[in-house]
C-alpha positions as CSV (number, residue, x, y, z in Angstrom):
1,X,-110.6,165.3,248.9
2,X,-109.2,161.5,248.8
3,X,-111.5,159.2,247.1
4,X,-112.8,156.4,248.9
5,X,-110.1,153.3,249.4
6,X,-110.2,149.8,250.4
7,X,-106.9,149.2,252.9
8,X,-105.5,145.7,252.6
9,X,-102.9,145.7,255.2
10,X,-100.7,142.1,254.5
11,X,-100.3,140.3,257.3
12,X,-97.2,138.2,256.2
13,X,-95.0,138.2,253.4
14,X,-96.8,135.1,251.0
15,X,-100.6,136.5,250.6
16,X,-103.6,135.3,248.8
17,X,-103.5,137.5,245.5
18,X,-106.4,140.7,245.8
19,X,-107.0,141.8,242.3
20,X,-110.5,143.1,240.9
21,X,-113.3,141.0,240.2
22,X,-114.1,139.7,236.2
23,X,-117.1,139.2,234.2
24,X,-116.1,136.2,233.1
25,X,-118.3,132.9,234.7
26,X,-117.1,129.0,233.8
27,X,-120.8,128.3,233.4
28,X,-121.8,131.6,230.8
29,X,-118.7,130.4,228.8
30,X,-119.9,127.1,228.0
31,X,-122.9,128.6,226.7
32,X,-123.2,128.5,222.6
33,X,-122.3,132.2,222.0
34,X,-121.6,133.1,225.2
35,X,-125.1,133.8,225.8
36,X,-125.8,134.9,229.1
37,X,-123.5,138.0,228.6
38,X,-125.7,139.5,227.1
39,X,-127.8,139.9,230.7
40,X,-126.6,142.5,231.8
41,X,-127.5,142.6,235.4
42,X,-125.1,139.3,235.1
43,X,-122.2,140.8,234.2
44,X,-122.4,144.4,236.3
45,X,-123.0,142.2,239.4
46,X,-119.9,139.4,238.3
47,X,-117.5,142.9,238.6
48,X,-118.6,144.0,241.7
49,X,-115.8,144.3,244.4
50,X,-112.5,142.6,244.9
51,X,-111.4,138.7,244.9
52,X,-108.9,136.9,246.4
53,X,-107.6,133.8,244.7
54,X,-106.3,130.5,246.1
55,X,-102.9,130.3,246.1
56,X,-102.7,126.5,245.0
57,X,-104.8,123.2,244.2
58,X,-106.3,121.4,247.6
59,X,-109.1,119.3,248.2
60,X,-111.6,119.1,250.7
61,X,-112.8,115.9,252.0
62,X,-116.4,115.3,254.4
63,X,-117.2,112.9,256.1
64,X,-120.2,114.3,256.8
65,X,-119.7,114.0,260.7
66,X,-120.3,117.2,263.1
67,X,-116.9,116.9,264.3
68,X,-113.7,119.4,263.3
69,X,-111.8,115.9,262.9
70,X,-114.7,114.7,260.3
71,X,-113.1,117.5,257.6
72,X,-110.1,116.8,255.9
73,X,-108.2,118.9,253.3
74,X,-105.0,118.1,250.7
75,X,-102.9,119.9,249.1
76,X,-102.3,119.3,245.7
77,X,-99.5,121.5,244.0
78,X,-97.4,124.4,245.4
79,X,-98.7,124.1,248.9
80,X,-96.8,120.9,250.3
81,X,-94.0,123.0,251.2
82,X,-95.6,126.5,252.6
83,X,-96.3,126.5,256.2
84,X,-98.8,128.7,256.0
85,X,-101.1,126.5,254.5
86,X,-102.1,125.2,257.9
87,X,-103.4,128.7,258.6
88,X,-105.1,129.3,255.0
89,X,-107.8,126.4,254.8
90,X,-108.9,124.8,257.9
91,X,-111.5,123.2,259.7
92,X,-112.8,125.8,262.5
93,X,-116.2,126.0,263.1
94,X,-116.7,121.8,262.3
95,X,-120.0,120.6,260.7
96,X,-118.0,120.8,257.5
97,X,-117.6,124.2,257.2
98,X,-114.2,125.2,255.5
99,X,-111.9,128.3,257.2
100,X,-110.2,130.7,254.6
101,X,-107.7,132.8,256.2
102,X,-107.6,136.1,253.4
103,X,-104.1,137.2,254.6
104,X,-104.9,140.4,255.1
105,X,-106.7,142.9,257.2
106,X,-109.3,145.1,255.4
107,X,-110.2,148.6,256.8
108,X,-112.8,151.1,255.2
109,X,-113.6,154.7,255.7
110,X,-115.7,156.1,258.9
111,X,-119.8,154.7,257.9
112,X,-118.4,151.7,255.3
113,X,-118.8,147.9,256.1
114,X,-117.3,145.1,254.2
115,X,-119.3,142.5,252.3
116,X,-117.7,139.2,251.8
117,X,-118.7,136.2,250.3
118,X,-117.9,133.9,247.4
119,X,-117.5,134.8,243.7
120,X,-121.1,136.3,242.3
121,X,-122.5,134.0,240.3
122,X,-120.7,131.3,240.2
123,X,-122.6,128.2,241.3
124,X,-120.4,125.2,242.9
125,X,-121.5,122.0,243.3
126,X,-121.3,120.5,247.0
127,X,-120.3,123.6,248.8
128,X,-121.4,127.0,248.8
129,X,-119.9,130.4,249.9
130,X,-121.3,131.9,253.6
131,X,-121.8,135.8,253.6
132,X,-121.4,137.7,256.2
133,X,-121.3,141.9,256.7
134,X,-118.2,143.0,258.5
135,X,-117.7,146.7,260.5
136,X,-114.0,147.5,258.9
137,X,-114.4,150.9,259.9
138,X,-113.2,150.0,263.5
139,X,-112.1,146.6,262.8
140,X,-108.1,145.9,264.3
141,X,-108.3,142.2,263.9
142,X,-108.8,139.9,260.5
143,X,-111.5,137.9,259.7
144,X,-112.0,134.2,258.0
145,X,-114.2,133.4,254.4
146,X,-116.1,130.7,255.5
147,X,-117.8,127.8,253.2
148,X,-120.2,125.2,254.1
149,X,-120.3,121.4,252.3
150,X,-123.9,120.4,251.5
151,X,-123.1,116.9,251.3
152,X,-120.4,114.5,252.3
153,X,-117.4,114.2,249.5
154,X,-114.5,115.5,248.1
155,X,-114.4,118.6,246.4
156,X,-111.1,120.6,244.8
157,X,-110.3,124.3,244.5
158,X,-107.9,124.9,241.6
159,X,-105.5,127.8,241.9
160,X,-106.2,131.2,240.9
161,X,-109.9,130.3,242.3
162,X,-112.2,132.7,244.0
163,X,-112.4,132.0,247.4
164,X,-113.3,134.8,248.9
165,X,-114.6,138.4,247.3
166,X,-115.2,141.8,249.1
167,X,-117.3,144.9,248.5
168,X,-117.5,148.1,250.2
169,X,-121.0,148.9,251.3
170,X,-122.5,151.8,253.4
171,X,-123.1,151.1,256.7
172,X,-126.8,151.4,258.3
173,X,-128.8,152.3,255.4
174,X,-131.1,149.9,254.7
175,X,-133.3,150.1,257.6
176,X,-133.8,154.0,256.5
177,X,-135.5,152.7,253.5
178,X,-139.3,152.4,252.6
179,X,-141.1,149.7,250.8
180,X,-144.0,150.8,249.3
181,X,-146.4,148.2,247.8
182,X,-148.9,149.7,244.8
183,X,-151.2,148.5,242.1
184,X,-149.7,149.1,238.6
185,X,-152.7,151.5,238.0
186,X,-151.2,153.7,240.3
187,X,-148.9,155.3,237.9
188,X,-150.4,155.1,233.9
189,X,-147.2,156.4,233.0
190,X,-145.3,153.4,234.6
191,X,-148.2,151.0,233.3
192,X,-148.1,152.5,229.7
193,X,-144.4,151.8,229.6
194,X,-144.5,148.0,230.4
195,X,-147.4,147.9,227.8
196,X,-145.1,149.0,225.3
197,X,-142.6,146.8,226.1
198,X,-144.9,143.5,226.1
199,X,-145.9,144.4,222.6
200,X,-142.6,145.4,221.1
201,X,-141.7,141.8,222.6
202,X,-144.1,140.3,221.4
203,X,-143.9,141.4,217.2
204,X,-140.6,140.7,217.9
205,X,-140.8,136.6,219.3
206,X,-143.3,136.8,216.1
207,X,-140.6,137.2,214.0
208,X,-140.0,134.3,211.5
209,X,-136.5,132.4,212.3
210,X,-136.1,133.9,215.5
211,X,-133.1,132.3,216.9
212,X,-131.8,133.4,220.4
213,X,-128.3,131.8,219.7
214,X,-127.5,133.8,217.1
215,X,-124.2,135.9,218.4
216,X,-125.8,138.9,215.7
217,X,-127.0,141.8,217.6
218,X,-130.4,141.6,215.6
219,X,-131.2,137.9,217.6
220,X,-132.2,139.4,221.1
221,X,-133.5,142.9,222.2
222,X,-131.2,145.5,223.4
223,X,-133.5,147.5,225.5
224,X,-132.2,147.0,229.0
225,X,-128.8,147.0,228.0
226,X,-129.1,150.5,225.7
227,X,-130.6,151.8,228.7
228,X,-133.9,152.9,226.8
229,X,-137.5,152.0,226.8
230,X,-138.7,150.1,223.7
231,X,-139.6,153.9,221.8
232,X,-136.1,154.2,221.7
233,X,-136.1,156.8,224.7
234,X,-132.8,156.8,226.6
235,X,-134.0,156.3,230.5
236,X,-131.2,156.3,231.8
237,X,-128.3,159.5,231.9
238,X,-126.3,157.1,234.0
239,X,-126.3,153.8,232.8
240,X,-123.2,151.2,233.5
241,X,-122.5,149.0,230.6
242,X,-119.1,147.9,231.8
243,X,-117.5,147.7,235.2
244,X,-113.8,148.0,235.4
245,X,-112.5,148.5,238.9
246,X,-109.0,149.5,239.5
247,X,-106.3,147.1,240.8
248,X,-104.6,147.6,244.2
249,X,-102.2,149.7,244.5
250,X,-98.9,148.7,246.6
251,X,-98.9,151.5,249.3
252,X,-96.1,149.2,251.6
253,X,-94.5,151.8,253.9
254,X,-96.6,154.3,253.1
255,X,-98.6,156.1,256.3
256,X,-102.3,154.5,255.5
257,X,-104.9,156.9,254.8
258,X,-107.1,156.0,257.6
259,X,-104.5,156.3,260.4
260,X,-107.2,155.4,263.6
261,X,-110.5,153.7,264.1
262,X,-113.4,155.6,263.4
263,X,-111.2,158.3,262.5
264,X,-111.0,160.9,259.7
265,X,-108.7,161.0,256.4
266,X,-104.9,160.8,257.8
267,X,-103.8,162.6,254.6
């Protein structure tokens, strides 16, 4: 049985690089120690999914006008001379949105969509990513990363930027869940287990010379991260510390593995 796969299908020969998504954030590096690493939510949910990075430096300037004309955009470095630049950042939709064009188009396996949207966590100042939810089981056309300016200026993507990552998702599954709203009294097990935990916070904040930027392991408690309550009991039998996705492979000339729309494996 083939394991589930991503095709990228290049759509000329100079493409936007596609290589798997890192943990590392500008803003978490700049904190003493590297502190919000040790969230580990943060980090799982930085190396989710795929990037694509921008070939070369440009920047965006807004008017802030509703018209495509109000939006202007530079190159800076390698692009001056590569006609396809015209194609890879434009002004489409106006109202100072910015166009991506990924260079490639992405099909998934029979019940699969395509999330896309910016880098995860990773804040920008004066523009933010749009996210939308594409059908790439069935899709024979590419689609554009969009971004929106919040505020009339210039701003500059550097190369080797995030501008665009993707992540498979099912397809149709969230309107077969449930939410179920219930006082913590419901379950004594469940409420005897965040009683712990407030406690064995609480000796522990108590602690004289307490110092959350210390890098030592001993400065900040592990539980979440060990997967294990604060008893020591391990919770979890399948716990994610790290995420390591692999690269793509170059399959050029290759039959592809999902040979029609909606179709099954093509082998």
């Amino acid at each position: 049985m083939h394991a589930p796969r991503l095709e990228a299908f290049r759509l000329r020969d100079s493409v936007p690089a596609l290589v798997p998504c890192t943990r590392e954030r500008t803003w978490m590096e700049a904190f003493p120690a590297r502190h919000p690493y040790r969230c580990l939510p943060l980090t799982i949910a930085n190396s989710h999914g795929w990037e694509l990075l921008v070939p070369g430096a440009f920047e965006v300037e807004w008017n802030g006008g509703p018209l495509v004309s109000d939006l202007r955009i530079r190159t800076l470095d390698s692009f001056p001379d590569d006609p396809c630049f015209a194609h890879f950042a434009t002004s489409h939709f106006s109202r100072g949105i910015v166009t991506f064009d990924t260079g490639y188009l992405f099909r998934t396996p029979p019940g699969w969509n395509l999330l896309v949207t910016g880098a995860l966590n990773e804040p920008r100042p004066d523009i933010s990513a749009l996210t939308g939810i594409v059908e790439t089981d069935w899709l024979g056309y590419p689609f554009t990363m969009n971004w929106q300016m919040l505020r009339s200026g210039t701003i500059r993507f550097e190369k080797n930027e995030v501008f665009c990552t993707v992540m498979p998702i099912p397809k149709n599954y969230l309107d077969r869940w449930e939410v179920a709203v219930h006082d913590l009294a419901d379950d004594p097990v469940l409420a005897g287990e965040l009683d712990r935990f407030r406690t064995s916070r609480l000796e522990f904040l108590a602690r004289p010379n307490q110092n959350a930027s210390e890098p030592s392991g001993e400065a900040w408690q592990r539980h979440y991260f060990m997967g294990r309550l604060p008893d020591g009991t391990v919770a979890a039998s399948n716990h994610t510390i790290k995420l390591q996705l692999s690269a793509p492979v170059d399959r050029r000339g290759t039959r592809p593995l999902f040979a029609k729309p909606g179709g099954g494996p093509g082998g």
